[in-house]
N, C-alpha and C positions, 0 to 999 in steps of 0.2 A: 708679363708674357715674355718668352724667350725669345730670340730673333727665329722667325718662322720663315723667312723670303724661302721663293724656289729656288733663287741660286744654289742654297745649302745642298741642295741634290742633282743640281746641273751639270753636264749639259743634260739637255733632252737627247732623248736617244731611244729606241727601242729596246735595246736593254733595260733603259731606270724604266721604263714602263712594264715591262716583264716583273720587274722588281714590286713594281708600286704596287703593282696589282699581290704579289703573291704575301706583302704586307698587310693589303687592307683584308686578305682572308685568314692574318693568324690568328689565332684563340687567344694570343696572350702579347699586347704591345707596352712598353714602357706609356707613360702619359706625352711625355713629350713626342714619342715617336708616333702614336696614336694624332695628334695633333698634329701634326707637320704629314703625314698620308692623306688625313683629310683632307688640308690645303691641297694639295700634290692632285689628290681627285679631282676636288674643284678647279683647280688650274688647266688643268686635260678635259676637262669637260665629261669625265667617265661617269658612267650611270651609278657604279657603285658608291659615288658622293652622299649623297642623301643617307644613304643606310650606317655611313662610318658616322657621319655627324650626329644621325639619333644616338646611334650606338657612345657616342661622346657625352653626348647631354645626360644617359642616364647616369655613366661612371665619373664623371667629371662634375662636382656641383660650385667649384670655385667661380668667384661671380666674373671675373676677368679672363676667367676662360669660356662660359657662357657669354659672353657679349663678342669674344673672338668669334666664337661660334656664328653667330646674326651674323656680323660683317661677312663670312663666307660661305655660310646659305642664300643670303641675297645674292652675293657674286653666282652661285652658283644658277641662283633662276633667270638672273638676267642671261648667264650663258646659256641656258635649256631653251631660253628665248629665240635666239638666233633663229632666223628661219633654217642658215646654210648647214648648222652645225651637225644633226644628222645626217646629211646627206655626204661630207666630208668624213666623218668619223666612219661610216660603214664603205667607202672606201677604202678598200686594203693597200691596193696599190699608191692613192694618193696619200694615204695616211704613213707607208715609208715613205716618201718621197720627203713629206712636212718634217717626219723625223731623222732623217738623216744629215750628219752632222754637213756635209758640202753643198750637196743635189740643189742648186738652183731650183725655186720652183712654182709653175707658170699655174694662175685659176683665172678659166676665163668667166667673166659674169655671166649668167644663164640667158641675159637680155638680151646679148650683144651690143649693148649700149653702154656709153660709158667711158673715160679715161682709165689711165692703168695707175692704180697705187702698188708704189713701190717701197715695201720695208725691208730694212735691214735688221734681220733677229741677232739680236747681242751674243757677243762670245757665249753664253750661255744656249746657244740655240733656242731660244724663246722672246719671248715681249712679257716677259714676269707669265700672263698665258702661255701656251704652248703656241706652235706656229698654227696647229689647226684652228684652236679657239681664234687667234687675232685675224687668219683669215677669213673666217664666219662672220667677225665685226665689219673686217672693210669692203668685204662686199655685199655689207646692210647698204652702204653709201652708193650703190649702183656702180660700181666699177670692178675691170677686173683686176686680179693681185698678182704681183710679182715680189716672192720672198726671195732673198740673196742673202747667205750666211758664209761669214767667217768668226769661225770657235777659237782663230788665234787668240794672244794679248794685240796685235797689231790693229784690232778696229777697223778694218778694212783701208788703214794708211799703207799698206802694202798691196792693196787690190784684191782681185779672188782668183784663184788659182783657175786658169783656164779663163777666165773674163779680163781680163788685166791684170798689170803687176804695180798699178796705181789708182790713188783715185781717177786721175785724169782719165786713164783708159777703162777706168771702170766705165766712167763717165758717156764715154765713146761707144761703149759697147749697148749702154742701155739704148743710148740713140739709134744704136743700129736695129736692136732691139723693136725697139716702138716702132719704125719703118716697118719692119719685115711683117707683123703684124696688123699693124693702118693702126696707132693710136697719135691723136694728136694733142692727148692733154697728159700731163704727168703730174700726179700727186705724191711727195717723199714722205717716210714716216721712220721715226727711230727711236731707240729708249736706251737708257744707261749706258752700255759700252759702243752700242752701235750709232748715241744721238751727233756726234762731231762729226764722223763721216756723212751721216744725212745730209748734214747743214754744209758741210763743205762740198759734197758731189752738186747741192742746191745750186752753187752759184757756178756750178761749170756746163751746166746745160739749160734751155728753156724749160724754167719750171714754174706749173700754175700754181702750186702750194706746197709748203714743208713744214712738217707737225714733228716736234722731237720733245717726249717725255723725258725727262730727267737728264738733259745732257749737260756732259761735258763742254766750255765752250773757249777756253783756254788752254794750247797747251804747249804754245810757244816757250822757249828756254828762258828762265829766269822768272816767269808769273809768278804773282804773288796770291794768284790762288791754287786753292787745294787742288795735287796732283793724284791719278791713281794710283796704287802703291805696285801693281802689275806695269808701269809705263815707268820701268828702270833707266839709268843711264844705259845699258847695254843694248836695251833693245832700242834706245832713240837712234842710236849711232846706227841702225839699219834700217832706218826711215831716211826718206828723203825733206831736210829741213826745211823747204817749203810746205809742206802738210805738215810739219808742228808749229801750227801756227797761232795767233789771237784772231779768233774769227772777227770782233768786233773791226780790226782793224781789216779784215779782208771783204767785210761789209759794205767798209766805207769805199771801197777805191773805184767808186762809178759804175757797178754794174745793174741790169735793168731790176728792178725792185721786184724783189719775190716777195710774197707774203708768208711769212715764218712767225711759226707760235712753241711758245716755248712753256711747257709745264712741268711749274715743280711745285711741291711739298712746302705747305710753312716750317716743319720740324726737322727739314735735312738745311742745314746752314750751308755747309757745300754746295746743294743743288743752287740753294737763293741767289748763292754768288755769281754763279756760274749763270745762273740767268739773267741775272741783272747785270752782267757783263756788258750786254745786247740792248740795254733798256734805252729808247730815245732811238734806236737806226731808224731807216726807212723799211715799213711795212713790217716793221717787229709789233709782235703780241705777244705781254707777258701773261700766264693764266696762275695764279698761289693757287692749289688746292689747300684747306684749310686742314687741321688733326692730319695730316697725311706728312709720312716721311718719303724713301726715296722711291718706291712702289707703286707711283700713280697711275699705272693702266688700269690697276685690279681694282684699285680705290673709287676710282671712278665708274669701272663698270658697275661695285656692289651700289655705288650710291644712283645708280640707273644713268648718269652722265658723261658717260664715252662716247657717245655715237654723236652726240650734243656738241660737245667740244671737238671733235671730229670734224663735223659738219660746219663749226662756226672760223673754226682754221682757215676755211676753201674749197674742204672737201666735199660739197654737198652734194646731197643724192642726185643722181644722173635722171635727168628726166627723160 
């Protein structure tokens, strides 16, 4: 199978959704582009999934694309599952809000019960799901969500425009944040370009738990591991060289023990490294998911065990 990830069509945006959509209505797609819409569906959570993927299984009888197929029809029922996901999706207003590449943006639990998880969606403005779909997941967990996106290469080592111009003051702001609102527990969550920031904003504020799929966890000068090929010299020289750092060692230097779970893929050798960076701190969980490469949110939703590993993180459903 050809690399299919959503990045290849990212960011999110209201636009690629205009798009996706006026794709899965043409009469006539290449196979590969047929294949990569459906994901795209299933990613977005759109109702038109189900009917591209039959419409694949009749014209498509290759067996490695037939078992692609399963993996993204299951992801798709686990997401139909969500209680929150209709009611998020027929929001118009909320649903730009998700997709807008800056807009901060606030879901409060329906309970009013609960801590606040806070994700940061990757340069690509998503969680490999879109931001509606991963907010549907975290607040299965009883809490409410606060997404923060930056679509730079900077990973939020430069801050968010309008929130800070650093972690630190990101940091500050969340704080000020949860005040203004009365939450007194915070749960961080991150994936692929936004997992270092996570981990790092972790240890600059009270925080009861940090969940980062596939992160980065090195990226101080001279690491001998794998660096991203977006994280040039030029743009390092406009960070501030304290946030490129080796978290392991920023771990270690006596702060109160967060409880951080870090999940990657047995088949991305990068991610493993990068995880096992961390292996042995205080309150570190490593999780392998098995046959999975760098793509672990979606992997685990199709295998019905997101909310699972979610919940074994720290983050467990609010009573």
């Amino acid at each position: 199978m050809p690399d299919l990830s959503p990045q290849r069509l990212a960011p999110h945006n209201l636009l690629q959704v205009q798009k996706l959509r006026d794709m899965a209505r043409a009469p006539v797609l290449s196979p590969r582009d047929a294949v990569m819409t459906a994901t795209q569906l299933v990613n977005h959570g759109f109702a038109e999934a189900p009917e591209m993927i039959a419409r694949l299984r009749r014209q498509l009888s290759n067996i490695a694309v037939q078992e692609y197929l399963d993996q993204i029809e299951n992801r798709f029922r686990a997401i139909a599952a969500l209680r929150h996901r209709g009611g998020i999706i027929a929001d118009r207003q909320l649903m730009h809000r998700l997709y807008h590449p800056e807009e901060p943006v606030f879901v409060r639990n329906p309970s009013g019960k609960g801590g606040l998880m806070l994700a940061l969606a990757t340069m690509f403005n998503n969680f490999e799901v879109s931001n509606a779909i991963f907010a549907a997941v975290l607040l299965e967990l009883g809490h409410s969500v606060l997404i923060l996106k930056d679509c730079t290469d900077f990973g939020y080592l430069k801050g968010v425009p309008g929130l800070g111009t650093d972690p630190e003051a990101l940091a500050r702001w969340v704080e000020g944040f949860m005040a203004r609102q009365g939450f007194e527990q915070l749960h961080i969550a991150g994936f692929s370009s936004s997992g270092f920031a996570a981990l790092l904003v972790s240890a600059m504020l009270r925080c009861d738990s940090c969940i980062c799929f596939s992160p980065l966890t090195d990226l101080a000068a001279g690491s001998l591991l794998p660096q991203p090929g977006y994280l040039t010299q030029a743009l390092r020289q406009q960070i501030d060289a304290r946030f490129l750092c080796n978290l392991a060692t920023r771990f270690e230097k006596g702060e109160l023990v967060t409880p951080r779970t870090i999940v990657f893929g047995d088949q991305s050798a990068a991610d493993g490294r990068h995880a096992r960076n961390l292996l042995g701190l205080p309150g570190m969980q490593l999780v392998e998911v098995e046959n999975c490469g760098h793509q672990t949110p979606g992997t685990l939703l199709e295998r019905g065990r997101l909310l699972d590993v979610l919940r074994q993180a720290g983050a467990p459903a609010a009573m």
